[in-house]
PDB file of N, H, CA, C and O in Angstrom:
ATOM      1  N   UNK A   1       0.833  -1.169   0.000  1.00  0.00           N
ATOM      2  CA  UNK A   1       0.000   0.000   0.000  1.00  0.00           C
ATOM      3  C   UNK A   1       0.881   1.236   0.000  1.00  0.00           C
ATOM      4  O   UNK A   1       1.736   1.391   0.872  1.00  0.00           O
ATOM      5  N   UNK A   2       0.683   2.107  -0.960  1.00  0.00           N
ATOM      6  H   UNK A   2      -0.011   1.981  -1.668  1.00  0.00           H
ATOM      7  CA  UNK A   2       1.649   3.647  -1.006  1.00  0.00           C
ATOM      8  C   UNK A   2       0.922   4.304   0.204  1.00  0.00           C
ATOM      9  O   UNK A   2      -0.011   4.044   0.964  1.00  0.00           O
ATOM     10  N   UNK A   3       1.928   5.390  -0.035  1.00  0.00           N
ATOM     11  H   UNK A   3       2.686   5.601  -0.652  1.00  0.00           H
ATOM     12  CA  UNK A   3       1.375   6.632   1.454  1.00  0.00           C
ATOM     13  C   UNK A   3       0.910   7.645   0.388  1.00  0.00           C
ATOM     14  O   UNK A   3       1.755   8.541   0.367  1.00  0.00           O
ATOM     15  N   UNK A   4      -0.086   7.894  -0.520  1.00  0.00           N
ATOM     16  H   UNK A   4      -0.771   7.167  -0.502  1.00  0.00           H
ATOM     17  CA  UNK A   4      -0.542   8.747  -1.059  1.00  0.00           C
ATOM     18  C   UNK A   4      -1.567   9.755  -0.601  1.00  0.00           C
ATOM     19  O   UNK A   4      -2.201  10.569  -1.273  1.00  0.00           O
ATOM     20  N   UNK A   5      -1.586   9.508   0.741  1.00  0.00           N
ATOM     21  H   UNK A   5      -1.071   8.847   1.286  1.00  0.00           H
ATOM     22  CA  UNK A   5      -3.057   9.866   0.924  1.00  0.00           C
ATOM     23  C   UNK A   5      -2.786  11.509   0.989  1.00  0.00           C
ATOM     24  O   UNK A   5      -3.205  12.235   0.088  1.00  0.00           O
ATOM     25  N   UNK A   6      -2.092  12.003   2.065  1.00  0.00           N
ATOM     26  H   UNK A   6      -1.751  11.413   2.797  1.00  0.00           H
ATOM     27  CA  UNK A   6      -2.192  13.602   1.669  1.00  0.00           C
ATOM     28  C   UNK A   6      -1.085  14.538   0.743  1.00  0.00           C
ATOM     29  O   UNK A   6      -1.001  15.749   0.540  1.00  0.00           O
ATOM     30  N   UNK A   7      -0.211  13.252   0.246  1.00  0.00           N
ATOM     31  H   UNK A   7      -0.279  12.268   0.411  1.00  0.00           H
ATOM     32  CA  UNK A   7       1.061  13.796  -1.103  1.00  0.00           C
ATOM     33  C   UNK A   7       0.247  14.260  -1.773  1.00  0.00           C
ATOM     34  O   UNK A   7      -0.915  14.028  -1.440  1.00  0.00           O
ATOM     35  N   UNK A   8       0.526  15.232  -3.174  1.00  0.00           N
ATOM     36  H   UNK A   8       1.470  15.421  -3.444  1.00  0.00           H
ATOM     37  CA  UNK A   8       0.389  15.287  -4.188  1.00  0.00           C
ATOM     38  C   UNK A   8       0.686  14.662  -5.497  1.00  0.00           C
ATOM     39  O   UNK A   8       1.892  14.482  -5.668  1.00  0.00           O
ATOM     40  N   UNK A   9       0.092  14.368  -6.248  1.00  0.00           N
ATOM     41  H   UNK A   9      -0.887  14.515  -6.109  1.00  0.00           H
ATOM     42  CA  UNK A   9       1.104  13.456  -7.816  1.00  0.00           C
ATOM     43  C   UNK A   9       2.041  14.616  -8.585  1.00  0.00           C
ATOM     44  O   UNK A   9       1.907  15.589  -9.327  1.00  0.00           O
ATOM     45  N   UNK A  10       2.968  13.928  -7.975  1.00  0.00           N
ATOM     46  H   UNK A  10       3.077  13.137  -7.372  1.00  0.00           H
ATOM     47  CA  UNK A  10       3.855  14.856  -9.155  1.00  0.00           C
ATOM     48  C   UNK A  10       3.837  14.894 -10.530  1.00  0.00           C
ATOM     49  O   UNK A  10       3.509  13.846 -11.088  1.00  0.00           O
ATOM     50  N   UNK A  11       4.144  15.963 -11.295  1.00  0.00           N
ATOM     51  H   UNK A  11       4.410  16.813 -10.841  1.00  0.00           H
ATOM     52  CA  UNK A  11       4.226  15.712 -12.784  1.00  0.00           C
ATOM     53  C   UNK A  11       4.869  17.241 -13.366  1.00  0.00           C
ATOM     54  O   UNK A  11       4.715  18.301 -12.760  1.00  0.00           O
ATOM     55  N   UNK A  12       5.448  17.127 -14.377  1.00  0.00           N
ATOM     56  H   UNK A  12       5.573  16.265 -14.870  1.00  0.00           H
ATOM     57  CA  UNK A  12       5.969  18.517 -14.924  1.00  0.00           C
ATOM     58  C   UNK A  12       4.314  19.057 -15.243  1.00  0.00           C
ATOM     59  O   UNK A  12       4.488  20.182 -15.713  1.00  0.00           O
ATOM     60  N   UNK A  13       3.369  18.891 -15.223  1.00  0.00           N
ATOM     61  H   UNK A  13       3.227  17.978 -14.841  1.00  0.00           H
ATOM     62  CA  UNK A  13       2.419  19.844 -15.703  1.00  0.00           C
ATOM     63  C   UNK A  13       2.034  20.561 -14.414  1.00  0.00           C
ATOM     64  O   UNK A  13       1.759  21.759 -14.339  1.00  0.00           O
ATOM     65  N   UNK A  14       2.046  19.684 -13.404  1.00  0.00           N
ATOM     66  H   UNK A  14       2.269  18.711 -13.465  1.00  0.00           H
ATOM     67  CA  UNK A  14       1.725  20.472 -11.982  1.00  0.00           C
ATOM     68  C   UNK A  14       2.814  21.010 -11.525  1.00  0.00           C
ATOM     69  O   UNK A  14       2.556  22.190 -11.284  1.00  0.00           O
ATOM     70  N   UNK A  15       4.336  20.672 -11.177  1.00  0.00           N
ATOM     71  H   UNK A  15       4.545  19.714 -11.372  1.00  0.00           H
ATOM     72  CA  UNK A  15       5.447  21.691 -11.192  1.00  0.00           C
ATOM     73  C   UNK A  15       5.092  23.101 -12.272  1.00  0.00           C
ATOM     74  O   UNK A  15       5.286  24.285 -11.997  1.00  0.00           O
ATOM     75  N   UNK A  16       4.675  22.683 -13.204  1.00  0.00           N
ATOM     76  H   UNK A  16       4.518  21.721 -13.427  1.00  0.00           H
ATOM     77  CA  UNK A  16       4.558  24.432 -14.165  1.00  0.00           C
ATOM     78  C   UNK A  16       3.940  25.281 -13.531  1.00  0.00           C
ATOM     79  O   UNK A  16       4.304  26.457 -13.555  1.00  0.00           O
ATOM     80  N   UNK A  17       2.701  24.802 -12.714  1.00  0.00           N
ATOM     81  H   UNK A  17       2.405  23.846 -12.694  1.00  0.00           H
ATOM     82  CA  UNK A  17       1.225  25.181 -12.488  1.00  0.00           C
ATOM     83  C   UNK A  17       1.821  25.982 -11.194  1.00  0.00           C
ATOM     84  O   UNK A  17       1.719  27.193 -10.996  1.00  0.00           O
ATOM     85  N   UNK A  18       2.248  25.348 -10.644  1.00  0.00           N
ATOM     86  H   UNK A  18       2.331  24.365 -10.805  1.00  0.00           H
ATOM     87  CA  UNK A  18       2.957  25.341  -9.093  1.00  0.00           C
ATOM     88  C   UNK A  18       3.605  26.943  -9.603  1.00  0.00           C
ATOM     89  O   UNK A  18       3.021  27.972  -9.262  1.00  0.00           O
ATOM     90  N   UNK A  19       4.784  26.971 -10.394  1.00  0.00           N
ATOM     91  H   UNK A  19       5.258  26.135 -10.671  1.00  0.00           H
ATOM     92  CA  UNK A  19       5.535  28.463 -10.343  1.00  0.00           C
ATOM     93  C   UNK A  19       4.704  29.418 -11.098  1.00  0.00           C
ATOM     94  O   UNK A  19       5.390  30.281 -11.645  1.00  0.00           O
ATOM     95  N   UNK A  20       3.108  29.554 -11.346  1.00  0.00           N
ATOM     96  H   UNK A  20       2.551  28.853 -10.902  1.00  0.00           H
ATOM     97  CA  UNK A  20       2.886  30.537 -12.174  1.00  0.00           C
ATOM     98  C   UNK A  20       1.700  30.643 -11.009  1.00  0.00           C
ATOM     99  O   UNK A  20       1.029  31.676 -11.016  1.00  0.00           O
ATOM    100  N   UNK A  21       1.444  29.749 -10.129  1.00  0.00           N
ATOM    101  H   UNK A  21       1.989  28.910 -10.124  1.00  0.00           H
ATOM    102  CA  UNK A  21      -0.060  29.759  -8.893  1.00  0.00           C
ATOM    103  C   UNK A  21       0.791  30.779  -7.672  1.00  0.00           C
ATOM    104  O   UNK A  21       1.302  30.279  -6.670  1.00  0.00           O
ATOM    105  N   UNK A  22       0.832  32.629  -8.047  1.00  0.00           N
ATOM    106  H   UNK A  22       0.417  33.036  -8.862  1.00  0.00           H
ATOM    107  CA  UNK A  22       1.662  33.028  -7.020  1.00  0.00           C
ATOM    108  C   UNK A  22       0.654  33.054  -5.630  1.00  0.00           C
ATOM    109  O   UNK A  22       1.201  33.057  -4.527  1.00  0.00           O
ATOM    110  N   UNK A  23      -0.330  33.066  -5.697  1.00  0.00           N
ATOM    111  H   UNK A  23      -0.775  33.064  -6.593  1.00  0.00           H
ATOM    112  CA  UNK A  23      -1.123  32.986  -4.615  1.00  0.00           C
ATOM    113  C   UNK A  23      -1.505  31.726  -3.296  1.00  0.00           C
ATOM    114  O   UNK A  23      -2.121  31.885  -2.242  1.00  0.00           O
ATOM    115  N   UNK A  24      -0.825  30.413  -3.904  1.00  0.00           N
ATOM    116  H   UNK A  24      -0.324  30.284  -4.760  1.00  0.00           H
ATOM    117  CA  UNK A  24      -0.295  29.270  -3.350  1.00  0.00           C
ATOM    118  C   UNK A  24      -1.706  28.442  -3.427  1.00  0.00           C
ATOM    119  O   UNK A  24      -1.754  27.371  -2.821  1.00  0.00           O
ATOM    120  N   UNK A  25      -2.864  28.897  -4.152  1.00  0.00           N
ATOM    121  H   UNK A  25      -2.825  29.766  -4.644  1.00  0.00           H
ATOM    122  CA  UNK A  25      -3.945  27.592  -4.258  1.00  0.00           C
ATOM    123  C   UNK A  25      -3.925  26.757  -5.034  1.00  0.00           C
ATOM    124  O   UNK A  25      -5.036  26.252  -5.192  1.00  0.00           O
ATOM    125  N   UNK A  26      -2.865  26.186  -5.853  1.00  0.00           N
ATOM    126  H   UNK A  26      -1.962  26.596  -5.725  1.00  0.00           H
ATOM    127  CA  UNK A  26      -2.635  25.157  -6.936  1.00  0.00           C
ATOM    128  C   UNK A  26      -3.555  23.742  -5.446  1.00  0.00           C
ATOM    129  O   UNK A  26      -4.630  23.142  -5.444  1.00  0.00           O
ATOM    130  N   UNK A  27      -2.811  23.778  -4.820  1.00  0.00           N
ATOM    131  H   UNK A  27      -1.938  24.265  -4.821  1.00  0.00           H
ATOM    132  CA  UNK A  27      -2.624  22.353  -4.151  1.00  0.00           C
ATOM    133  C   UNK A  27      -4.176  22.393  -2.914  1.00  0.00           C
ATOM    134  O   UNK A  27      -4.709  21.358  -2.511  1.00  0.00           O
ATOM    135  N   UNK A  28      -4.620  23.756  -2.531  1.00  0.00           N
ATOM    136  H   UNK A  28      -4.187  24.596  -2.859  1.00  0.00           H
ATOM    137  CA  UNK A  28      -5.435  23.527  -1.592  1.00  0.00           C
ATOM    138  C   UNK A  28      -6.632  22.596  -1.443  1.00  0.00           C
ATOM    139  O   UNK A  28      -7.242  22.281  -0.421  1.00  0.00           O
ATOM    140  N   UNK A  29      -6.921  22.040  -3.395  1.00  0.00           N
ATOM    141  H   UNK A  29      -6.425  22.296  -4.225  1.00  0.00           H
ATOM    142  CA  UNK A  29      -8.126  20.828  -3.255  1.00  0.00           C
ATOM    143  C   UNK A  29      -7.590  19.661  -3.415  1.00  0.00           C
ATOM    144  O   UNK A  29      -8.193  18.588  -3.433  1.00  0.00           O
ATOM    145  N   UNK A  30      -6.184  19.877  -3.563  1.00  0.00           N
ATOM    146  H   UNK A  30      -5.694  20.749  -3.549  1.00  0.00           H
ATOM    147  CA  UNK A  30      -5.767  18.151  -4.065  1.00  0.00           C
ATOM    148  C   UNK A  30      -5.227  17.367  -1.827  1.00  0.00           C
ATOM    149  O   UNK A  30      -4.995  16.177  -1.613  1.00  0.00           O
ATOM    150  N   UNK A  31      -5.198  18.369  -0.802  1.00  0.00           N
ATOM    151  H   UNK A  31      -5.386  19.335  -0.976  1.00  0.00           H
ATOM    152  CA  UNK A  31      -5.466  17.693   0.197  1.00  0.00           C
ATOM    153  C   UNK A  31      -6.926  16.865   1.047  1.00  0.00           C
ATOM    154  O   UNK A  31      -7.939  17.278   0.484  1.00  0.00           O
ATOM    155  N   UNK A  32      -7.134  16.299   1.691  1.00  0.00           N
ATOM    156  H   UNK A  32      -6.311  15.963   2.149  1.00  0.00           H
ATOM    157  CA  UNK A  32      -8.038  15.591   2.185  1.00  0.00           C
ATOM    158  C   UNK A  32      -8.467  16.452   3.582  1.00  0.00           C
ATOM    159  O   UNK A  32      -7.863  16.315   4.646  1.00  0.00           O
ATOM    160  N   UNK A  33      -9.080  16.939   3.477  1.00  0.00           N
ATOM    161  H   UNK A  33      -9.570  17.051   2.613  1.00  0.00           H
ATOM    162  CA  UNK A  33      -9.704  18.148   4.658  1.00  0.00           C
ATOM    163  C   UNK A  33     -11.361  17.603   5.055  1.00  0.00           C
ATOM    164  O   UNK A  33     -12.430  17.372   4.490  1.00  0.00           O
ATOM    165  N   UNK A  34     -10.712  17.584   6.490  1.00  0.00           N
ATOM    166  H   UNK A  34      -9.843  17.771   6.949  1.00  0.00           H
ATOM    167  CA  UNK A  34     -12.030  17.130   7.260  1.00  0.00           C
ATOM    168  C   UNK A  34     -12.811  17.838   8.186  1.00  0.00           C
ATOM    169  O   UNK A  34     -12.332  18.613   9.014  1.00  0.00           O
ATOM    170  N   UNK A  35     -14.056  17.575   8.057  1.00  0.00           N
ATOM    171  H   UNK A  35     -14.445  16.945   7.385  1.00  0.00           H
ATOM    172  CA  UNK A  35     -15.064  18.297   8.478  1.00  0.00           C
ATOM    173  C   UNK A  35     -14.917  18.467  10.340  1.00  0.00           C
ATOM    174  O   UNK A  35     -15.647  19.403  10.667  1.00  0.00           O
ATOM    175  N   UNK A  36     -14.383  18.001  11.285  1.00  0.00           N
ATOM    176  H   UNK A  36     -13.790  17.240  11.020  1.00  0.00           H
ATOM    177  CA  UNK A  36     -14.271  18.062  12.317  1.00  0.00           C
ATOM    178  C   UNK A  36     -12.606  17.818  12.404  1.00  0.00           C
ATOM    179  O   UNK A  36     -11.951  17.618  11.381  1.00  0.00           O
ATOM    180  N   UNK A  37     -11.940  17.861  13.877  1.00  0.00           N
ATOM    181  H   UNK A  37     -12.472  18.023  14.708  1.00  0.00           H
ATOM    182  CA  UNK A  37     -10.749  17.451  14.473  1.00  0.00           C
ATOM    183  C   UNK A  37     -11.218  15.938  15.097  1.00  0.00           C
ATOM    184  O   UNK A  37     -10.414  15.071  15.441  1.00  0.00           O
ATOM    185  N   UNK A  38     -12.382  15.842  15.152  1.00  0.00           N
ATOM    186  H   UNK A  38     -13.035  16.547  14.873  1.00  0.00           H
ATOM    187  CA  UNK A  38     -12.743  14.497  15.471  1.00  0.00           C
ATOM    188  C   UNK A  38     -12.488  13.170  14.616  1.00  0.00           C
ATOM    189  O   UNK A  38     -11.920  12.127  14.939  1.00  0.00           O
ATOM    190  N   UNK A  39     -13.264  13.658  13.090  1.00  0.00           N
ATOM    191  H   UNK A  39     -13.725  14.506  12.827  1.00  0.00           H
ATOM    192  CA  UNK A  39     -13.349  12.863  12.108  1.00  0.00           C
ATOM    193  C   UNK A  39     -11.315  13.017  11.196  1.00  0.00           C
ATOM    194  O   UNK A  39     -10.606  12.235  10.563  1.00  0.00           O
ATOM    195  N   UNK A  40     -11.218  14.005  11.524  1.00  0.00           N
ATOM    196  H   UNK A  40     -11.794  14.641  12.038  1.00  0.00           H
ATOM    197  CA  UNK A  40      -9.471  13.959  11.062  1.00  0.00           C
ATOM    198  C   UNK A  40      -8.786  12.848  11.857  1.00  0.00           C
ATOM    199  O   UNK A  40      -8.134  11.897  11.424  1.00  0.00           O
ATOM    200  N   UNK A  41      -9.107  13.213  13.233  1.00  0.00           N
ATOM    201  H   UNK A  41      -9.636  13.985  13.585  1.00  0.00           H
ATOM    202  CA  UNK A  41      -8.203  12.133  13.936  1.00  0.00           C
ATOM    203  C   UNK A  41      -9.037  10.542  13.753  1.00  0.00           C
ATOM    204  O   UNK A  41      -8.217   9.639  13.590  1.00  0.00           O
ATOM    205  N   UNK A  42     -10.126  10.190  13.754  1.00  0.00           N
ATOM    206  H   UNK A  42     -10.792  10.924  13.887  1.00  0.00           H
ATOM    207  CA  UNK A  42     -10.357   9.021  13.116  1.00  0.00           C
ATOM    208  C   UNK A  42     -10.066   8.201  11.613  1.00  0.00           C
ATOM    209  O   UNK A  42     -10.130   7.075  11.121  1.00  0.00           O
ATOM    210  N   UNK A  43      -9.726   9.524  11.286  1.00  0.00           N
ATOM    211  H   UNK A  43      -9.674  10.439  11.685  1.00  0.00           H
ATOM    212  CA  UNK A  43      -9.123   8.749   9.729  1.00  0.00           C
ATOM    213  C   UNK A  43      -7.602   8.576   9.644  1.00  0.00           C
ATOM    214  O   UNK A  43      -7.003   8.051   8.706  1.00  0.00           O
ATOM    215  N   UNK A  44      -7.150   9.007  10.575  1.00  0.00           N
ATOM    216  H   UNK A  44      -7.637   9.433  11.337  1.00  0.00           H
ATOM    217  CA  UNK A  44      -5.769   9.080  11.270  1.00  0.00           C
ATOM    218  C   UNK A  44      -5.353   7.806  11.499  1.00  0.00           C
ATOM    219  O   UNK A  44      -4.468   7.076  11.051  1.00  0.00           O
ATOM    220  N   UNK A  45      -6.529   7.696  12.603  1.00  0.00           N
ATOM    221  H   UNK A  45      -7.248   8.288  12.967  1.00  0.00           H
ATOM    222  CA  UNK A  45      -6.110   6.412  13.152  1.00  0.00           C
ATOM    223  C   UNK A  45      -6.586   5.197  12.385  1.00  0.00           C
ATOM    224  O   UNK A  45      -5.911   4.209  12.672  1.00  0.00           O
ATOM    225  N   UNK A  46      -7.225   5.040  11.791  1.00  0.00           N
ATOM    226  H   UNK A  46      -7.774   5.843  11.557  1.00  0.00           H
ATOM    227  CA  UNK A  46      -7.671   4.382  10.843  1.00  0.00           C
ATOM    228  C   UNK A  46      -6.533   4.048  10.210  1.00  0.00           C
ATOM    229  O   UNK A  46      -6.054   2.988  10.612  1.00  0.00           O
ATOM    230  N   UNK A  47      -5.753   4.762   9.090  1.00  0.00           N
ATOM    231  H   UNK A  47      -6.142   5.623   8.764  1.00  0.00           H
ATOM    232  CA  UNK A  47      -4.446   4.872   8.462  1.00  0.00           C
ATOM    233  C   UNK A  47      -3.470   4.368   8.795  1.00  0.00           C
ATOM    234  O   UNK A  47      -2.668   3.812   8.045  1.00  0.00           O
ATOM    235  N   UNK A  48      -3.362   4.517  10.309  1.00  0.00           N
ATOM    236  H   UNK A  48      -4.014   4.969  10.918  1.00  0.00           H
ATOM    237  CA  UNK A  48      -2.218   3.888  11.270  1.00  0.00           C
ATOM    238  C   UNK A  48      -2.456   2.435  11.042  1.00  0.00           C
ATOM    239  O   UNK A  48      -1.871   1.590  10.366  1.00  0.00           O
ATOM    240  N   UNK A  49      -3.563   2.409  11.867  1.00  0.00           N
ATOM    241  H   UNK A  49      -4.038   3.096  12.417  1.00  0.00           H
ATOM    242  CA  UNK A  49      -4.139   0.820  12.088  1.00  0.00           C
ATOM    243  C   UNK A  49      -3.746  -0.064  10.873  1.00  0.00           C
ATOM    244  O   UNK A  49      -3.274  -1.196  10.977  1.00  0.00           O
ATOM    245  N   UNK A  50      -3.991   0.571   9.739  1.00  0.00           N
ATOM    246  H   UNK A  50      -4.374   1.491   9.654  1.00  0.00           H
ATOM    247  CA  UNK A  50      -4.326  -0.217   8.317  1.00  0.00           C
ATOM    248  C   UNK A  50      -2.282   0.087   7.929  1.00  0.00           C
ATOM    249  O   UNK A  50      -1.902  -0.381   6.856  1.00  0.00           O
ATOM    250  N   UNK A  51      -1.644   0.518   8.450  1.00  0.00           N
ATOM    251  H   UNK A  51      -1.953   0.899   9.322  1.00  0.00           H
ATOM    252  CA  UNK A  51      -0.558   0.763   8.067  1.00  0.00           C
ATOM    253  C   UNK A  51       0.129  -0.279   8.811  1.00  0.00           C
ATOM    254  O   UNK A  51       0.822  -1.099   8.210  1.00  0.00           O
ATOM    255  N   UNK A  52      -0.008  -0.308  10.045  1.00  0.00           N
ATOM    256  H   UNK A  52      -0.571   0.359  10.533  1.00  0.00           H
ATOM    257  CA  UNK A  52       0.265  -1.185  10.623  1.00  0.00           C
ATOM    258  C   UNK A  52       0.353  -3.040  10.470  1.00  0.00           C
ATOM    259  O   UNK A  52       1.243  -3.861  10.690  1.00  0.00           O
ATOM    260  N   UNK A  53      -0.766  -3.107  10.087  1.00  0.00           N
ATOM    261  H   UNK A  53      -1.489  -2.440   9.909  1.00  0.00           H
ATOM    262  CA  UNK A  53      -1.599  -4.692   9.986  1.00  0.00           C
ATOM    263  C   UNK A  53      -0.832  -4.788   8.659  1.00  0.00           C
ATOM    264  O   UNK A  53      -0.525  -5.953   8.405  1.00  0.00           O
ATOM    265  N   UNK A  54      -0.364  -3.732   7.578  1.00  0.00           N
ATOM    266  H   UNK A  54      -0.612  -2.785   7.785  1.00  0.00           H
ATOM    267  CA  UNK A  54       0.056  -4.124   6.657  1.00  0.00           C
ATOM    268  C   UNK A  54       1.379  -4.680   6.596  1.00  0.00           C
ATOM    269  O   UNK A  54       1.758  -5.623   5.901  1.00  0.00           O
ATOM    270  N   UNK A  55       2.227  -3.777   7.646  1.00  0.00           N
ATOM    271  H   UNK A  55       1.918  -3.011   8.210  1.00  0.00           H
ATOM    272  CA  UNK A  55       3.533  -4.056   8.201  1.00  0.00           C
ATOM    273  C   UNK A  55       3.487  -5.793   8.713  1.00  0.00           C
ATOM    274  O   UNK A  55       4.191  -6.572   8.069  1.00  0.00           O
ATOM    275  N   UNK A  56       2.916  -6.159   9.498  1.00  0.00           N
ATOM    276  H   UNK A  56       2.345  -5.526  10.021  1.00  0.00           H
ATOM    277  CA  UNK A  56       2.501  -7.260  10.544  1.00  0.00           C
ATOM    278  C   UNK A  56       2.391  -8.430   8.973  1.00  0.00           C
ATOM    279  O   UNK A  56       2.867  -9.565   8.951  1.00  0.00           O
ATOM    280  N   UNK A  57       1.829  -7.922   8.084  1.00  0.00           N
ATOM    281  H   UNK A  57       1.442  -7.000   8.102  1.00  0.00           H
ATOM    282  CA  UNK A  57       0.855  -9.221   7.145  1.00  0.00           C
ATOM    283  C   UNK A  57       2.326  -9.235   6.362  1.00  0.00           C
ATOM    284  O   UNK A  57       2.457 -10.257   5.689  1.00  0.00           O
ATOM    285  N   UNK A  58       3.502  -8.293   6.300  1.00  0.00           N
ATOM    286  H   UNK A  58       3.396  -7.463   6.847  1.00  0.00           H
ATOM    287  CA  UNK A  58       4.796  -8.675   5.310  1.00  0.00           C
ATOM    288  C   UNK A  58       5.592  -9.569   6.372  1.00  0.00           C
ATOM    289  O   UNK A  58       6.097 -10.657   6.093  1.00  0.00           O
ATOM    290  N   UNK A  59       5.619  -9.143   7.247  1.00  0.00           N
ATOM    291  H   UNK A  59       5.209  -8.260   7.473  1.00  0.00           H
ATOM    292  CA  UNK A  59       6.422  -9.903   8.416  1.00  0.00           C
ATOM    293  C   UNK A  59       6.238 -11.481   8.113  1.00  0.00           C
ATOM    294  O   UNK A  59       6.941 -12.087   7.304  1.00  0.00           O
ATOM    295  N   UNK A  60       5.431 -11.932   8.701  1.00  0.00           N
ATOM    296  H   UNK A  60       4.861 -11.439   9.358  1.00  0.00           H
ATOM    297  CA  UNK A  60       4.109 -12.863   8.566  1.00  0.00           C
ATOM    298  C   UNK A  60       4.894 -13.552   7.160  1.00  0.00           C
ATOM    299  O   UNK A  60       5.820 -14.361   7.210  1.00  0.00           O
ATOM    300  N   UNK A  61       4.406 -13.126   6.200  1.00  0.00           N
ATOM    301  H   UNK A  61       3.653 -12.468   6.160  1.00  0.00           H
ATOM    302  CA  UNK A  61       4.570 -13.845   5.064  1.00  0.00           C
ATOM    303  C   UNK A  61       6.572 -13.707   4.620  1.00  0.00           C
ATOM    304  O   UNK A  61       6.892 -14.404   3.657  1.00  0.00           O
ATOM    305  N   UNK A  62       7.705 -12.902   5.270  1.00  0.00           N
ATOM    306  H   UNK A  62       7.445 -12.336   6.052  1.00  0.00           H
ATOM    307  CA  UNK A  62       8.330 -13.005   4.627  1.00  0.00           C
ATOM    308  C   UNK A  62       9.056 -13.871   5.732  1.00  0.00           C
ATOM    309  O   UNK A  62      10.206 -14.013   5.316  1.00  0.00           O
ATOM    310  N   UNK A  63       8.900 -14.616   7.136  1.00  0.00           N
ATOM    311  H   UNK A  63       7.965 -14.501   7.474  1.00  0.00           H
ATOM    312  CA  UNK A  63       9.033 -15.350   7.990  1.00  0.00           C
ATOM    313  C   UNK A  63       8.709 -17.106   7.716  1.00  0.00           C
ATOM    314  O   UNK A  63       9.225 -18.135   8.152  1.00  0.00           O
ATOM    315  N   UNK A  64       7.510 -16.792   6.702  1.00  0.00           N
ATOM    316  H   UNK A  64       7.091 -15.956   6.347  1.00  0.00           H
ATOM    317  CA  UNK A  64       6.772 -18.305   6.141  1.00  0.00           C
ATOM    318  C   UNK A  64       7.836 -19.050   5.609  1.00  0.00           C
ATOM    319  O   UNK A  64       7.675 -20.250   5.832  1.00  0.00           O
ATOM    320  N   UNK A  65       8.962 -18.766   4.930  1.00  0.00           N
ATOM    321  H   UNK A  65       9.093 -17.791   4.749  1.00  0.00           H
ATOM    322  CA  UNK A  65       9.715 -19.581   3.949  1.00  0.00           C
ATOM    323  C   UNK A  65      10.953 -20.108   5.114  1.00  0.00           C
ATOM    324  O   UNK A  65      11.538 -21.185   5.000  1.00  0.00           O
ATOM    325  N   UNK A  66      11.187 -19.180   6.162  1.00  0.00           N
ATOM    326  H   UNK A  66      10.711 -18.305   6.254  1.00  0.00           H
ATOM    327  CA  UNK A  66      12.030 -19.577   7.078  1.00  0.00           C
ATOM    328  C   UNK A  66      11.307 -20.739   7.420  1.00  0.00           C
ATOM    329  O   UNK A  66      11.572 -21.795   6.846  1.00  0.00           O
ATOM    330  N   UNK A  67      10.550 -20.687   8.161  1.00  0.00           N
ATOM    331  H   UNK A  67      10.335 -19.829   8.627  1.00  0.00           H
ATOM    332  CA  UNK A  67       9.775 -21.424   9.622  1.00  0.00           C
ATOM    333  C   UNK A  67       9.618 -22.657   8.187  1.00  0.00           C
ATOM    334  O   UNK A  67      10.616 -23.339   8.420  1.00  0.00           O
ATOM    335  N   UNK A  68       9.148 -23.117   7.260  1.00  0.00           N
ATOM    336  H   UNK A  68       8.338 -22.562   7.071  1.00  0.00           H
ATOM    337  CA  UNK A  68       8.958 -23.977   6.349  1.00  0.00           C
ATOM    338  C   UNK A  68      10.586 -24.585   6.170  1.00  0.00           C
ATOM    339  O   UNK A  68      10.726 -25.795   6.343  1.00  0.00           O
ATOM    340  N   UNK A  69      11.314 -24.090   5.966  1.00  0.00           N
ATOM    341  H   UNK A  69      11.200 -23.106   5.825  1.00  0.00           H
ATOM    342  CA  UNK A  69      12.624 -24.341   6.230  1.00  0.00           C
ATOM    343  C   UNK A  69      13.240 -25.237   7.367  1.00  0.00           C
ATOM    344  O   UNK A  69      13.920 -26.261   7.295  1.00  0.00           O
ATOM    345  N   UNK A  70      12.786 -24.529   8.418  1.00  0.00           N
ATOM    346  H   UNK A  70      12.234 -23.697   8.476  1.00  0.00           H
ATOM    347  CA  UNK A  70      13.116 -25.104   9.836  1.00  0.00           C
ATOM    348  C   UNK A  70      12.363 -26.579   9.891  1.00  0.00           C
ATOM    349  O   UNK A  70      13.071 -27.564  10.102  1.00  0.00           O
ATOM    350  N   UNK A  71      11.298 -26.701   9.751  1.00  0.00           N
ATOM    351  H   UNK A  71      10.723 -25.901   9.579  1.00  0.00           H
ATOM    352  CA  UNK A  71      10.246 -27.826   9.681  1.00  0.00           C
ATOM    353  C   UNK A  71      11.027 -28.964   8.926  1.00  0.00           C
ATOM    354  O   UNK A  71      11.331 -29.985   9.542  1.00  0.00           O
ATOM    355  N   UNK A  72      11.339 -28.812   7.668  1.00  0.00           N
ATOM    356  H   UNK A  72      11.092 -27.982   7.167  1.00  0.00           H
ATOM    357  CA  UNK A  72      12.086 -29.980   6.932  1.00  0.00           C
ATOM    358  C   UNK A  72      13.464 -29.610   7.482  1.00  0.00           C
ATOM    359  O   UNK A  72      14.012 -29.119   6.495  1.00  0.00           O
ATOM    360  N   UNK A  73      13.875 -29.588   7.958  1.00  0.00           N
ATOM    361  H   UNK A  73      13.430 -29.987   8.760  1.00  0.00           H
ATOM    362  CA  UNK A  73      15.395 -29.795   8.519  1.00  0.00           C
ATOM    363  C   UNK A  73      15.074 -30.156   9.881  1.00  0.00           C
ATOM    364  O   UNK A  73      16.084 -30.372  10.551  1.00  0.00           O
ATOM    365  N   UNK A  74      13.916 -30.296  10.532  1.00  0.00           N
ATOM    366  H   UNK A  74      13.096 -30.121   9.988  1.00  0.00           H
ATOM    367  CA  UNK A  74      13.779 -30.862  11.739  1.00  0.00           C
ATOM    368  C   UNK A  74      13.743 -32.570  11.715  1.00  0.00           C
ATOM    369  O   UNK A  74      13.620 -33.200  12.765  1.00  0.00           O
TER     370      UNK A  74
END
């Protein structure tokens, strides 16, 4: 899973956009802005959580070929 969520996509058409936007709103709709500090920090944590479990599920699977290893050499 990428960390895209509040980056921007880069590209030379948005770098152009970027040095001619002198007022700095090129980027203000391409962030994820939430209606409370409540609902921000639940999507927060949400993110974490799901960042996390993703970490945990590579572990997990890049441990499988060891422990399968260990088994036939036992």
């Amino acid at each position: 899973m990428g960390n895209l969520y509040v980056f921007t996509s880069q590209s030379w058409v948005s770098g152009a956009a970027r040095l001619v936007d002198l007022g700095g709103t090129y980027d203000l709709a391409s962030y994820w802005m939430s209606a409370t500090p409540a609902e921000a920090d639940a999507r927060a944590w949400a993110m974490d959580l799901n960042a996390v479990q993703s970490d945990l599920v590579a572990g997990a699977e890049a441990s499988e070929p060891q422990e399968q290893a260990e088994e036939k050499a036992a």
